[in-house]
C-alpha positions as CSV (number, residue, x, y, z in Angstrom):
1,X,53.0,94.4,103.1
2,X,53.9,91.3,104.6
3,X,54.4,88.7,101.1
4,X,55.3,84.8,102.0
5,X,57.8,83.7,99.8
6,X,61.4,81.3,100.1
7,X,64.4,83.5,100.0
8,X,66.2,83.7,96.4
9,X,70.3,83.2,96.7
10,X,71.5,86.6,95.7
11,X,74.0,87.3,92.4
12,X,75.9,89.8,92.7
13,X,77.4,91.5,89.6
14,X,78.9,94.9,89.2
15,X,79.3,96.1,85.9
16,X,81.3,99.0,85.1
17,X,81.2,100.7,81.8
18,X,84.2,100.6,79.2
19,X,84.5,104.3,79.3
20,X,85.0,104.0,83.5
21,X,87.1,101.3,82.9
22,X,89.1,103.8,80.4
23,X,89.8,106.8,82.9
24,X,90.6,104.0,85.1
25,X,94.0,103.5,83.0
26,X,94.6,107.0,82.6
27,X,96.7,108.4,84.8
28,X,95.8,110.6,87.2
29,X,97.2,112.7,90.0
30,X,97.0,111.1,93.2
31,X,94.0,113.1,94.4
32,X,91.7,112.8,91.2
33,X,92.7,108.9,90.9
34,X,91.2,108.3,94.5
35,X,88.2,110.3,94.3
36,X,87.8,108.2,91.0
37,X,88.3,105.4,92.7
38,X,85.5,106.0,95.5
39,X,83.1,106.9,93.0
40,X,83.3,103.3,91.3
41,X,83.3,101.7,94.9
42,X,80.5,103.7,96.3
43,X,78.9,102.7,92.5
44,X,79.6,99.0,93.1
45,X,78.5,99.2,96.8
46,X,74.7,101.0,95.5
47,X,74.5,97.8,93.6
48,X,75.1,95.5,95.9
49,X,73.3,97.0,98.8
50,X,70.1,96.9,96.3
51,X,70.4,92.8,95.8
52,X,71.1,92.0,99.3
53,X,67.9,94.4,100.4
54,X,66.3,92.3,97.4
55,X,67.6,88.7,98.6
56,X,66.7,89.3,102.7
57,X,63.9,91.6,102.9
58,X,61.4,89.2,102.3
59,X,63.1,86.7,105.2
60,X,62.6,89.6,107.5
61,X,59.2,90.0,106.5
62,X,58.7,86.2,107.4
63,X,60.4,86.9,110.7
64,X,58.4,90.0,111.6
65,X,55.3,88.4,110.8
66,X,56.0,85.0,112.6
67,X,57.6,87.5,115.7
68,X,54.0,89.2,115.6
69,X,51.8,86.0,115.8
70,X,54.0,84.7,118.5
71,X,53.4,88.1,120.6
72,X,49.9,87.6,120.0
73,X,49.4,83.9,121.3
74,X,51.4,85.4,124.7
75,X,48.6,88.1,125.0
């Protein structure tokens, strides 16, 4: 579905809950502290990966759609 629309800017926020941020200060042994840690960044990563598939999929949309009209007036 092809919509025509202007790009939105993209915000980014990643919020982390207070407990997370908790068990963040607790100490942990070295292995359990960096799993921990790749849990919140894969977390914060999901997020972001979900606004800036929000903020450029419809600019790729406009470029597919423009792409395919241009292909069609070569024909």
């Amino acid at each position: 579905m092809i919509r025509s629309q202007q790009a939105v800017h993209p915000k980014f926020r990643v919020q982390i809950s207070r407990n997370v941020r908790r068990q963040a200060l607790v100490p942990l042994p070295a292995a359990d502290a960096q799993q921990l840690a790749l849990i919140i960044g894969y977390q914060a990563m999901a997020l972001i990966n979900r606004d800036l598939t929000r903020a450029f999929t419809p600019c790729e949309e406009e470029a597919e759609r423009r792409l395919t009209q241009f292909r069609m007036t070569q024909h």
